[in-house]
C-alpha positions as CSV (number, residue, x, y, z in Angstrom):
1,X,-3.5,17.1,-0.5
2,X,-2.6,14.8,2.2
3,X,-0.6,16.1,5.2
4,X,0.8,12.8,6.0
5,X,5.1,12.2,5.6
6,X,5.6,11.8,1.9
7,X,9.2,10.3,0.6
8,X,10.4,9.8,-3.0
9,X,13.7,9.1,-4.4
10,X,13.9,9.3,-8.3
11,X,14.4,11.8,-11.4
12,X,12.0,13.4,-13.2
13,X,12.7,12.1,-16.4
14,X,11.4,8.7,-15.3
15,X,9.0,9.5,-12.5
16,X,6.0,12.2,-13.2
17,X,4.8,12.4,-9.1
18,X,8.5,13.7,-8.8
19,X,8.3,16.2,-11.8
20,X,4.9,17.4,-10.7
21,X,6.1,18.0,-7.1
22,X,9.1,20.3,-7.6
23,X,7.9,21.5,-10.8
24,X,11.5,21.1,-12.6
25,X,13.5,18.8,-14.4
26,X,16.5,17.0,-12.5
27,X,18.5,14.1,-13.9
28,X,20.0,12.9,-11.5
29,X,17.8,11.2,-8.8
30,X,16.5,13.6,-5.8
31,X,15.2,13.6,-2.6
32,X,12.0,14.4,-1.7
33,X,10.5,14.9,1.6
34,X,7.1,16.3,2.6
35,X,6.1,16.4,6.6
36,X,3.3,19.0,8.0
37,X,2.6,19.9,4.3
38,X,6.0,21.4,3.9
39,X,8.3,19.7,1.2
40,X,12.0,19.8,0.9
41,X,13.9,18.1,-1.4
42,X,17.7,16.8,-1.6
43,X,20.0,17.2,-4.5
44,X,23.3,17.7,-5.6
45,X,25.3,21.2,-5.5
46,X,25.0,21.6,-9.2
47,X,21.7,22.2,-8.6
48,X,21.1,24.0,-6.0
49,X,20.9,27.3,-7.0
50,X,18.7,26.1,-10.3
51,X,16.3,24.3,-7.6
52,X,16.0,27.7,-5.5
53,X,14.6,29.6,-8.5
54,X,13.0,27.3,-10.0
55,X,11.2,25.5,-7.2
56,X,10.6,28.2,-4.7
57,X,7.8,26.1,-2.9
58,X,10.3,23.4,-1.7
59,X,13.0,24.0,1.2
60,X,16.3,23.3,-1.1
61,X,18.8,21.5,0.5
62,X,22.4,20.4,-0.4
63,X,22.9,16.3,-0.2
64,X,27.1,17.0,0.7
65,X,26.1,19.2,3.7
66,X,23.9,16.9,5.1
67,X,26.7,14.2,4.7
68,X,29.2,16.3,6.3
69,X,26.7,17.2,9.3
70,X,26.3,13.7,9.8
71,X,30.0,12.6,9.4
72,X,30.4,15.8,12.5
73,X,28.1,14.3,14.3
74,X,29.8,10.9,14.2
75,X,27.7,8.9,11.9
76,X,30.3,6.2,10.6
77,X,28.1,6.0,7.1
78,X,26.5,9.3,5.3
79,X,24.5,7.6,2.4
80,X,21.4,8.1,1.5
81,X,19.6,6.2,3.9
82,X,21.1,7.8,6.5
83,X,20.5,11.2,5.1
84,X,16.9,9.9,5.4
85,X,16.8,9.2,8.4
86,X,18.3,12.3,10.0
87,X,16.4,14.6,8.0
88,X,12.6,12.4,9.0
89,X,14.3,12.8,13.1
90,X,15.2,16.1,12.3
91,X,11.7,17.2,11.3
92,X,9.9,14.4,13.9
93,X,8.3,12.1,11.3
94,X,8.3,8.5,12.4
95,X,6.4,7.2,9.4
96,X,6.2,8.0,6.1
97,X,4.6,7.1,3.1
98,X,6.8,6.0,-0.1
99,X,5.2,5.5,-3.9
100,X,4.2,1.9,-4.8
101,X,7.6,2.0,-7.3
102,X,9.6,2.8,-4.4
103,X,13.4,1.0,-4.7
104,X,13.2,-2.2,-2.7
105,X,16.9,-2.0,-2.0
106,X,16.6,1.7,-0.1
107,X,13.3,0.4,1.5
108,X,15.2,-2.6,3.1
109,X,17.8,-0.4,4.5
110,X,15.7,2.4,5.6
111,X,13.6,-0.2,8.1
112,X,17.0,-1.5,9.2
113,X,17.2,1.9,10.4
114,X,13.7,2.1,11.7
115,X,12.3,4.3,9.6
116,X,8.7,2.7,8.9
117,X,7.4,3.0,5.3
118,X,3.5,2.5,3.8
119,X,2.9,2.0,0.4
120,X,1.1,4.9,-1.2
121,X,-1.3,2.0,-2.5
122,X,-2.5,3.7,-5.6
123,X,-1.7,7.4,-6.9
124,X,0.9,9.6,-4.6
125,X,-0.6,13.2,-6.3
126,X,-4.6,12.4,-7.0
127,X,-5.2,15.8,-7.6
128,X,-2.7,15.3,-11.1
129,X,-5.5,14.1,-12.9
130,X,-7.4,16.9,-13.1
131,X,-4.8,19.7,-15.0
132,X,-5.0,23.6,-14.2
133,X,-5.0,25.6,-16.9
134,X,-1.8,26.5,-16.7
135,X,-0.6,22.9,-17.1
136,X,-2.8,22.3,-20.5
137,X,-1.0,25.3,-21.9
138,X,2.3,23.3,-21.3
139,X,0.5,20.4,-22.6
């Protein structure tokens, strides 16, 4: 597995790499973030505590308290591009790589915030192809 800055935005009802990182379903799109080999994601407060237990690998963090942190800190916007950025400064990414399918319109606003963004170029999770036995038994 890569240790490079990983970022997706999506469900897991439409996108597998986002199902097969956090191991869960979610609706409702999420964020993703993996720097050092450490992944957090971003969601909602409905599920939060569903995301704790279910997803114990991933840091779990609340999309509104990120907001208001950056609304305290003076950020005149707290949408998701900003949330972005703060949390890639917060953890001293300066690059990171998105999936080929990544939204063009989120793209185009996170590099007018200098955050700079390579195309995966191919498969985000390589290693899916080749299931564990535990994920035939799902099968």
């Amino acid at each position: 597995m890569s240790r490079e800055s990983l970022l997706m935005v999506a469900d897991t009802e439409r996108c597998a790499d986002m199902r097969y990182a956090v191991g869960m379903s979610v609706p409702d799109p999420l964020i993703y973030l993996r720097t050092s080999g450490k992944p957090c994601i971003v969601l909602n407060d409905l599920q939060l505590d569903r995301a704790r237990a279910e997803a114990p690998h991933c840091r779990v963090l609340s999309l509104s308290k990120l907001q208001e942190r950056l609304r305290q800190e003076g950020a005149r916007k707290a949408d998701l591009p900003q949330v972005i950025r703060f949390l890639l400064a917060d953890r001293q990414a300066r690059r990171v790589r998105v999936p080929d399918d990544f939204e063009f319109a989120l793209a185009r606003d996170l590099r007018r915030l200098k955050v700079r963004l390579t195309p995966a170029g191919g498969h985000v999770f390589p290693e899916r192809a080749i299931k564990t036995a535990a994920e035939v038994k799902k099968i």
